[in-house]
C-alpha positions in Angstrom: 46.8 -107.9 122.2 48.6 -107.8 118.6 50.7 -111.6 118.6 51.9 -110.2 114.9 55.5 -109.8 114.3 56.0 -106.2 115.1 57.3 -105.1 111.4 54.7 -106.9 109.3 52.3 -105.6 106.8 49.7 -106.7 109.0 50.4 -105.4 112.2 50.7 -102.0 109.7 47.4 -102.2 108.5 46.1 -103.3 112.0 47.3 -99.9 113.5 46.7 -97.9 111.2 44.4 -98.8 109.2 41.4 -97.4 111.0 43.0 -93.9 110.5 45.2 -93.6 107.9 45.5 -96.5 105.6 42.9 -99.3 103.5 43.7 -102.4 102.2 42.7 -102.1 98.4 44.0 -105.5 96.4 46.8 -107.9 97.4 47.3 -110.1 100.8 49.1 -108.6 103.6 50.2 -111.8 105.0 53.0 -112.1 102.1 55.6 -109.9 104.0 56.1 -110.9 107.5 58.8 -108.3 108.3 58.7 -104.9 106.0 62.6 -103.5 105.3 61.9 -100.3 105.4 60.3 -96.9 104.0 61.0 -95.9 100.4 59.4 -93.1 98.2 58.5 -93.3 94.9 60.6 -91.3 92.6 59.1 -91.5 88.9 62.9 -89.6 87.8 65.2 -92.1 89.6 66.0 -95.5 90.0 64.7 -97.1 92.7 66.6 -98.7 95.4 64.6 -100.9 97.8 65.6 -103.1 100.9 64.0 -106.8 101.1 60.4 -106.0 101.2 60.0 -102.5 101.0 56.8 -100.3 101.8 56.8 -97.7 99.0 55.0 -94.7 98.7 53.4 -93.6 95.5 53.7 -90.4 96.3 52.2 -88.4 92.8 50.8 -92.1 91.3 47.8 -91.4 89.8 45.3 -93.7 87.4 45.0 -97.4 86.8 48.2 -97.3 84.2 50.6 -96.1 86.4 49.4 -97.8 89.3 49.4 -101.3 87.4 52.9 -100.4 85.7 54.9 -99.2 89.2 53.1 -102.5 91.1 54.8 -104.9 88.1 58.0 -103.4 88.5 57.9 -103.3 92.5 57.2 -106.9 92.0 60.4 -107.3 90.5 62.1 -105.2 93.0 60.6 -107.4 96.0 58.7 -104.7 97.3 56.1 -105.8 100.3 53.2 -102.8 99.2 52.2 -99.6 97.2 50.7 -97.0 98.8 49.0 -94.4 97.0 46.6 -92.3 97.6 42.7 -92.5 97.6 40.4 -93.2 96.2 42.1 -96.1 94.4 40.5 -96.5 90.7 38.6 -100.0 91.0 40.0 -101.4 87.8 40.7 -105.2 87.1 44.3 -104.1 85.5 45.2 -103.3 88.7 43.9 -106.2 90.7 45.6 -108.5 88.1 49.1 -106.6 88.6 48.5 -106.5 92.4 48.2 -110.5 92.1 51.0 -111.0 89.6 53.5 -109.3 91.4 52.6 -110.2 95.1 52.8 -106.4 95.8 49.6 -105.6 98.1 48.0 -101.7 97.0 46.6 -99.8 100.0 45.1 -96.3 99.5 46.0 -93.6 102.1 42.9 -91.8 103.6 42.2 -88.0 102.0 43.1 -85.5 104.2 46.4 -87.1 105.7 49.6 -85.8 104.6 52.0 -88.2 103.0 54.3 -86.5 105.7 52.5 -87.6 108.3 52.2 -90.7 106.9 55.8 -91.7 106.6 56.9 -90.4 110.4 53.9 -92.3 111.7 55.4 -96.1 109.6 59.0 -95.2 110.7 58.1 -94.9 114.2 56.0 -98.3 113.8 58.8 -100.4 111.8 61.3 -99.7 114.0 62.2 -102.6 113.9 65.2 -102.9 116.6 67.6 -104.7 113.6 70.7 -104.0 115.9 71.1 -105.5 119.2 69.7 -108.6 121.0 68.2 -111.4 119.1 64.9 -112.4 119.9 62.4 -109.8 121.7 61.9 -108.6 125.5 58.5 -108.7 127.4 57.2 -106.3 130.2 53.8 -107.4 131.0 53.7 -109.8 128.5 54.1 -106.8 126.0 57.3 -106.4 123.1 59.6 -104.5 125.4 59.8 -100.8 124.6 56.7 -101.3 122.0 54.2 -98.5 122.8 51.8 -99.5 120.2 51.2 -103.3 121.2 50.8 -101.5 124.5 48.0 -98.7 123.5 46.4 -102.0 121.5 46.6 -103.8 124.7 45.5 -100.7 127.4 42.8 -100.0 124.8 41.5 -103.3 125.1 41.1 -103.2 128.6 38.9 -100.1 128.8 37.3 -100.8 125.5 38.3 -97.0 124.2 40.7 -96.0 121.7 43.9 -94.5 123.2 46.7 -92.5 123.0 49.9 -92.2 125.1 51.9 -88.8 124.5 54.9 -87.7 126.6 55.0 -84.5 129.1 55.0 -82.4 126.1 51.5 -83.6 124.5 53.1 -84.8 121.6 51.9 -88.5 120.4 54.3 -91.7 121.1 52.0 -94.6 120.2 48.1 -94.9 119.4 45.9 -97.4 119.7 43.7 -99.1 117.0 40.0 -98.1 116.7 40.6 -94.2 116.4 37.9 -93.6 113.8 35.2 -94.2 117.3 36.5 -91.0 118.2 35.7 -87.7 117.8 37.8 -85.1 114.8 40.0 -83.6 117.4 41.1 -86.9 118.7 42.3 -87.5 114.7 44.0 -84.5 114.3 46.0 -84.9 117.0 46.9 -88.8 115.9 47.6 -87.6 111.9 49.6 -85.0 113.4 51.3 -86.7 116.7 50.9 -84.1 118.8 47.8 -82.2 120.5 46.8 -79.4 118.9 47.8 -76.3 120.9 44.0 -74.8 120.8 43.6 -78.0 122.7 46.7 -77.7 125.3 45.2 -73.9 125.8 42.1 -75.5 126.8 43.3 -78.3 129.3 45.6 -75.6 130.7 42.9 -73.1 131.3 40.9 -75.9 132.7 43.4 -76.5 135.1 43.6 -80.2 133.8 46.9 -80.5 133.4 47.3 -79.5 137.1 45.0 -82.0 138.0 46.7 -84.5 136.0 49.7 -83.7 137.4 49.2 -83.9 140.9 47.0 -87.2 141.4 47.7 -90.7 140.4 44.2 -91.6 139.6 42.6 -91.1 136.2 41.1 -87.5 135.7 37.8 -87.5 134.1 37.7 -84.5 130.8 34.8 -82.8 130.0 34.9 -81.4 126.4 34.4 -78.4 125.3 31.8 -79.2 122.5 33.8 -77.0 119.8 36.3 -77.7 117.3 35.7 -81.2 117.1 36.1 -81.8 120.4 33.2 -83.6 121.9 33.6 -86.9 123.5 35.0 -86.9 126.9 38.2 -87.8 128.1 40.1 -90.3 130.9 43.6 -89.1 131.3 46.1 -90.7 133.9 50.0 -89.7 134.2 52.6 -91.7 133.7 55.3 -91.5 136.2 58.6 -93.3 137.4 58.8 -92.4 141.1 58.7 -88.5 141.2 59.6 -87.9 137.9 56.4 -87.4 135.1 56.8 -89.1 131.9 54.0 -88.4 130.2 50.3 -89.7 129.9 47.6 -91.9 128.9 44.1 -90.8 127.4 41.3 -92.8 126.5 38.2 -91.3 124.8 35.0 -92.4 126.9 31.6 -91.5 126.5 30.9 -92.1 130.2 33.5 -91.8 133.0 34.9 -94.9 134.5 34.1 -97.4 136.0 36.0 -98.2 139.3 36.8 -101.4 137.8 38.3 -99.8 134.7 39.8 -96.8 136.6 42.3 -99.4 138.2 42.9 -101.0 135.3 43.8 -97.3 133.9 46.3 -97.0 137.0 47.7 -100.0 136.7 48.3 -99.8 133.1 50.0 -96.4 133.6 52.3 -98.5 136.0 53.5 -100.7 132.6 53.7 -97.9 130.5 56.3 -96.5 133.0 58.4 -99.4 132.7 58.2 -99.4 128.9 58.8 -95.8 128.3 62.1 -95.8 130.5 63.0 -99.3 129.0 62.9 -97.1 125.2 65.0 -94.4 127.3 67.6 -96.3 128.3 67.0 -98.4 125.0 68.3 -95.1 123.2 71.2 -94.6 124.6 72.3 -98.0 124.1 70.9 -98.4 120.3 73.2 -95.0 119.8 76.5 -97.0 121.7 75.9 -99.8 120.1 75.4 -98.5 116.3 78.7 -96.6 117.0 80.4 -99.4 117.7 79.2 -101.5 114.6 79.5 -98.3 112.7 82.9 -97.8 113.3 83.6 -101.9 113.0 82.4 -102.1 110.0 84.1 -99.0 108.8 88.0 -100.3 109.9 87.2 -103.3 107.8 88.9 -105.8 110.4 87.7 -109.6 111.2 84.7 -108.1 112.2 83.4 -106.1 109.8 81.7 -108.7 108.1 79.2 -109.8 111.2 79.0 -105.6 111.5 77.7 -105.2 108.1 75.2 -107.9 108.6 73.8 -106.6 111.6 73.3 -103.4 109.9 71.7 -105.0 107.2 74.0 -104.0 105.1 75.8 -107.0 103.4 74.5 -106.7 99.9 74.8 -103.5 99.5 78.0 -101.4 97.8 78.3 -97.7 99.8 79.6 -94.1 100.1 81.2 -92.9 103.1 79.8 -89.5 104.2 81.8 -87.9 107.5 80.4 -84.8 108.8 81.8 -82.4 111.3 81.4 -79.2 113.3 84.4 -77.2 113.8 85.2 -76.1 117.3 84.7 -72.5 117.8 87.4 -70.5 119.1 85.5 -69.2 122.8 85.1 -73.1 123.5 88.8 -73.2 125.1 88.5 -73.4 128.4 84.4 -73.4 128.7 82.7 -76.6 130.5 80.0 -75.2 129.6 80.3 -74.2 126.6 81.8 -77.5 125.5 78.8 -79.4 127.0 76.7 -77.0 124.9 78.5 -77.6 121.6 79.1 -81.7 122.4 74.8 -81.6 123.0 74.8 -79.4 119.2 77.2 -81.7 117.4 74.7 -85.2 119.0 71.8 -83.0 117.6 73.2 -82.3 114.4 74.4 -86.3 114.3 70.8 -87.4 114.3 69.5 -85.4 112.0 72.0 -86.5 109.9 71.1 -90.0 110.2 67.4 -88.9 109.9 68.6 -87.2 106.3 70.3 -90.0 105.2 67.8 -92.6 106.4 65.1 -90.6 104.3 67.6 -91.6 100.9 68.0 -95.0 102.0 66.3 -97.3 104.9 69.7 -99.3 105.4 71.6 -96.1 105.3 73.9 -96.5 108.3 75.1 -93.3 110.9 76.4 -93.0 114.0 79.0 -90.4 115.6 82.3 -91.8 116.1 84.2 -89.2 118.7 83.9 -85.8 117.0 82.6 -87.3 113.5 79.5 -88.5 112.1 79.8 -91.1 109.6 77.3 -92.3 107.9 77.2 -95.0 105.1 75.4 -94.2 102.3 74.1 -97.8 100.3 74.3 -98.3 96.7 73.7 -100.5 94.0 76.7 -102.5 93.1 78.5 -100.4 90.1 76.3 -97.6 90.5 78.5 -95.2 88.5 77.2 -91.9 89.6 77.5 -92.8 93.4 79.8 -90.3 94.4 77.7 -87.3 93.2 74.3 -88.6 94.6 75.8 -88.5 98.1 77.4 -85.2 97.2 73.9 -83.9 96.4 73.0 -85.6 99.7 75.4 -84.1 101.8 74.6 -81.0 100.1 70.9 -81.4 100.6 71.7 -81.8 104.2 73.7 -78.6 104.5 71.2 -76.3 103.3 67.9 -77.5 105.2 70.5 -77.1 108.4 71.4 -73.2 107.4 74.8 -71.9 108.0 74.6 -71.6 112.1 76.7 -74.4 112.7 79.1 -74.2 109.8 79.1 -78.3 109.7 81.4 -79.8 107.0 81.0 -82.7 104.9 84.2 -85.1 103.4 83.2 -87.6 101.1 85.1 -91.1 100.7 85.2 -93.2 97.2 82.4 -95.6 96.4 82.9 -98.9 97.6 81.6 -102.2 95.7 81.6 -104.5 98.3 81.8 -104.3 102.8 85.5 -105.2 102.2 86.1 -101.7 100.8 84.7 -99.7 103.0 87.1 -98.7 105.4 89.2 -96.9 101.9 86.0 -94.9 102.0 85.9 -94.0 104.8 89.6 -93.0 104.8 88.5 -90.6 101.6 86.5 -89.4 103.5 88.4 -88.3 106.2 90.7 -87.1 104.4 88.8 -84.5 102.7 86.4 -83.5 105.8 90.5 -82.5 107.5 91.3 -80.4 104.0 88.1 -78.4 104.5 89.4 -78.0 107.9 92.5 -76.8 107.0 90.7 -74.0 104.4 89.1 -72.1 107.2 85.6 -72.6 105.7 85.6 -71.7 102.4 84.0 -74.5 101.5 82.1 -76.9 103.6 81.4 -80.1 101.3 84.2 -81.6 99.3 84.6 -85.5 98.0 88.2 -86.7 98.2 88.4 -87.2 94.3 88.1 -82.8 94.4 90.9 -82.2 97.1 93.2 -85.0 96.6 96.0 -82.7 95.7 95.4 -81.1 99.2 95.2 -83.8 100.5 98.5 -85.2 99.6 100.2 -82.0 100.3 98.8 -82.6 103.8 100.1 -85.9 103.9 103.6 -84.9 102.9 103.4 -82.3 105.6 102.5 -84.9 108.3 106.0 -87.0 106.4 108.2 -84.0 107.1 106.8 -83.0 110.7 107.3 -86.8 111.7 110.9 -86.9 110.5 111.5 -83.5 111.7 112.9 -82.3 108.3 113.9 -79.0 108.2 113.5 -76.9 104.7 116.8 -77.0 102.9 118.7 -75.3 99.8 117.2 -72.5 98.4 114.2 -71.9 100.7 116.4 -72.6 103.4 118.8 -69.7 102.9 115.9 -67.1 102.2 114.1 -68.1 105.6 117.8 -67.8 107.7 118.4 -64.0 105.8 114.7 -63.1 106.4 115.2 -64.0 110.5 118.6 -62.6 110.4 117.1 -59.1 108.8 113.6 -59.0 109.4 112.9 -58.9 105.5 110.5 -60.4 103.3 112.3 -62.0 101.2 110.1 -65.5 101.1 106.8 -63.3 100.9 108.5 -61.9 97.7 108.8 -65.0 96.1 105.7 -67.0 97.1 104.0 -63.7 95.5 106.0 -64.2 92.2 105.0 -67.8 92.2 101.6 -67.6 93.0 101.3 -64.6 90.0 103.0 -66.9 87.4 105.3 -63.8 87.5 103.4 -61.1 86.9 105.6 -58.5 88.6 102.6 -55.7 88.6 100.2 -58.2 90.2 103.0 -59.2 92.7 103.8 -55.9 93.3 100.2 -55.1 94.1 100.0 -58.5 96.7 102.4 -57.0 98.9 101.5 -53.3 98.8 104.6 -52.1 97.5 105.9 -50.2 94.3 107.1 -52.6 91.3 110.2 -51.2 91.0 110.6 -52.3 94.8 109.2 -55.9 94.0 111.6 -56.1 91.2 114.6 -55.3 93.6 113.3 -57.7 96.2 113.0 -60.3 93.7 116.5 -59.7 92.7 117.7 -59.9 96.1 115.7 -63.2 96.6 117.4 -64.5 93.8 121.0 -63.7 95.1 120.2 -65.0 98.4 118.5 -68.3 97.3 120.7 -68.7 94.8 118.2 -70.4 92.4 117.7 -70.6 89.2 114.1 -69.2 88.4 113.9 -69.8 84.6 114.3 -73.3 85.7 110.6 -75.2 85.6 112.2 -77.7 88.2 113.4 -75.6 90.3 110.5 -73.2 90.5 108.2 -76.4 91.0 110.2 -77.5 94.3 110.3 -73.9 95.9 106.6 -73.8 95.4 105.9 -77.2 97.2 108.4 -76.6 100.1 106.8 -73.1 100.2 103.1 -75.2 100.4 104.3 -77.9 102.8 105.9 -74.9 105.0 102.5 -73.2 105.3 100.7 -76.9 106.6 103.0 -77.8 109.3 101.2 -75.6 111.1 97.7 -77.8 110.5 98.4 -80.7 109.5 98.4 -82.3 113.0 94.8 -81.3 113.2 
């Protein structure tokens, strides 16, 4: 059973190092927690949490390999990775040494893709929450991969455990004893489907299915596919969880098949403890989300459970609007609330991608996330516009989200201003019906103040007065269109022929509308002043309507 501490170098290197990674220069004992998973971008600056594993994705030759170690060095990075083979070259050993940055080499034929899902899933390193770790079985609660080490170990095979839809959760060390299809479905995390098809025809999975003993697996002998198989389902009473498989080149022994059975007991207990684990990790990163973001007392001990102390940020909030056939539809509004949770975690995956601290949770009918920056990073507000726009076009246009963008803040203290900027503009792009989904606050702030004044006069109850005033009474009193006339005027700078054309009508019948507006209003039109306060009543009239929204 793996003792190491569950986000260390080591314990990377021991799970995956059969498969996908080698240990080329360097000591992986150096970094006994890894921050998180960065990659490599030769045109940006590079920012890394405490003892980050960076990929070298596009690193080629000894130069660049020596010269990106020496500055990751500096950085405090943990390892390079980059892909093999490795040239053996005593420049690079030396910068390995200098910096304490440990080089591995990832394996031809695995995708850097691959790569990264497979380390995110391992580092996870549970950095919100409970202090100190929970056993089942003696195992890290919730820690599939200690467990395949350990199951693996007790039938001396290499295993897997996948949930009810084949796809891998955790693998076990020792992988390269099996057979190509076996690392396939491990680079890829999920059983191939030419391999589903041929359990299914089989009738293994109905075997499987039905019997809580191990099922022994003939293979097929093509595609790679030649070692046989011990498969057992994981359940939690009636309900089916998943499964274990071990590759065996004989079936079991009774002695082992027990040991199977009662391992698929354990891995029961931990797959529902990661369940329930979920849904509390998602409660309880809202809460310190949304703590840290008010910037009360405890915003402080938020940010440093989030890991997020040192770090200046960007407030991103991200919402779906409601469509209008939700009123009234349980079941449509359980649909959409399921769509907007969905479209929350990708965000957070999205953002994550830019930044391992980066910070997201859905707070009511909003996702915020905080973006981390370096302190007096200048350009911070368009990086997490590019972000945010990024996002919105890998998502497509089905869900119409929209983005607001706060201020950068230096320091924790300043983040709840962010995130006020940011709420701010995400309820002006609600306001616009859509023509526009992405907006930071420093491009709306206009609107946005013009929807703050509307909120002042619907909380005081003002009523328009003077000259607007007197055109809205005559317009009731005579169903005429008297205020249309104007706001056309002072929307076309006057331009009578393109005013006349806004409201369908001749110009010589603008002109004597205008006229009449005049009389009515009794305003002064060649006066700047006066034209400037008829066109922000006219503004504010139009968002009492939305600005409670």
């Amino acid at each position: 059973m793996n003792t190491q501490p569950r986000a260390s170098l080591r314990r990377v290197l021991e799970d995956l190092g059969t498969t996908l990674l080698d240990l080329v220069c360097g000591a992986p004992d150096t970094a006994d927690e890894i921050g998180g998973v960065v990659i490599h971008d030769a045109l940006d600056e590079p920012v890394l949490p405490r003892q980050a594993l960076v990929l070298g994705i596009g690193v080629h030759g000894a130069g660049d390999t020596a010269r990106l170690l020496t500055a990751l060095g500096d950085a405090g990075a943990a390892a390079l990775v980059v892909r093999a083979p490795v040239p053996a070259d005593a420049v690079v050993t030396a910068a390995a040494e200098s910096s304490g940055v440990a080089l591995l080499a990832l394996t031809r034929g695995a995708s850097w893709a691959q790569l990264a899902a497979l380390l995110r899933s391992l580092l996870a390193d549970g950095d919100v929450g409970e202090e100190g770790p929970q056993t089942l079985g003696g195992t890290p609660s919730g820690d599939l991969f200690a467990l395949a080490n350990a199951v693996a170990a007790l039938l001396d095979a290499p295993v897997t455990i996948e949930d009810r839809s084949s796809r891998v959760l955790a693998f076990s060390g020792r992988q390269d004893e099996a057979d190509p299809s076996r690392v396939e479905t491990v680079l890829g995390r999920q059983v191939p489907e030419r391999f589903t098809r041929f359990l299914e025809d089989r009738g293994i999975f109905r075997s499987l299915y039905r019997s809580d003993q191990p099922v022994h697996v003939d293979p097929p002998e093509t595609d790679g596919f030649h070692i046989p198989r011990a498969a057992i389902a994981v359940r939690a009473g009636d309900e089916l969880l998943g499964s274990i498989w071990a590759v065996t080149h004989t079936p079991l022994t009774e002695q082992r098949g027990r040991a199977l059975h009662d391992a698929a007991k354990l891995v029961a207990l931990h797959m529902l403890r990661l369940r329930a684990g979920a849904d509390v990790e998602h409660r309880l990163r809202a809460d310190l989300v949304s703590t840290a973001l008010e910037g009360g007392p405890g915003a402080a001990e938020a940010l440093g459970r989030l890991g997020l102390t040192d770090y200046a940020g960007v407030v991103l909030a991200l919402a779906v609007p409601d469509p209008p056939e939700l009123t009234g539809s349980t079941d449509l509004h359980a649909q959409h609330t399921a769509e907007r949770q969905r479209l929350a975690d990708a965000f957070a995956v999205h953002l994550s991608a830019i930044h391992a601290r980066a910070a997201t949770a859905l707070v009511g009918d909003v996702a915020y996330g905080i973006l981390p920056v370096p302190p007096h990073q200048r350009d911070a507000e368009e990086r997490a516009a590019r972000t945010g726009t990024d996002f919105l076009t890998r998502i497509g246009d089905r869900l119409t989200p929209l983005i607001g963008i706060g201020p950068a803040a230096q320091d924790g203290s300043a983040l709840a201003r962010s995130r006020e900027g940011a709420d701010r503009a995400l309820r002006v792009l609600r306001t616009n019906g859509g023509a526009r989904q992405l907006a930071r606050i420093s491009d709306v702030h206009v609107e946005a103040l013009l929807l703050d004044l509307a909120d002042l006069a619907a909380e005081r109850g003002d009523p328009p007065t003077g000259p607007l005033a007197r055109l809205l009474a005559y317009d009731q009193e005579h169903d005429s269109q008297l205020v249309d006339t104007l706001c056309a005027w002072l929307n076309a700078f006057g331009d009578v022929p393109a005013s006349a054309d806004a409201m369908y009508v001749h110009q010589n019948t603008f002109r004597y509308r205008l006229r009449r507006a005049t009389e009515v209003a009794r305003a002064d039109l060649t006066d700047p002043d006066v034209r400037f306060a008829l066109m922000l009543q006219l503004r504010l009239l139009r968002r009492i309507g939305t600005s409670a929204r």
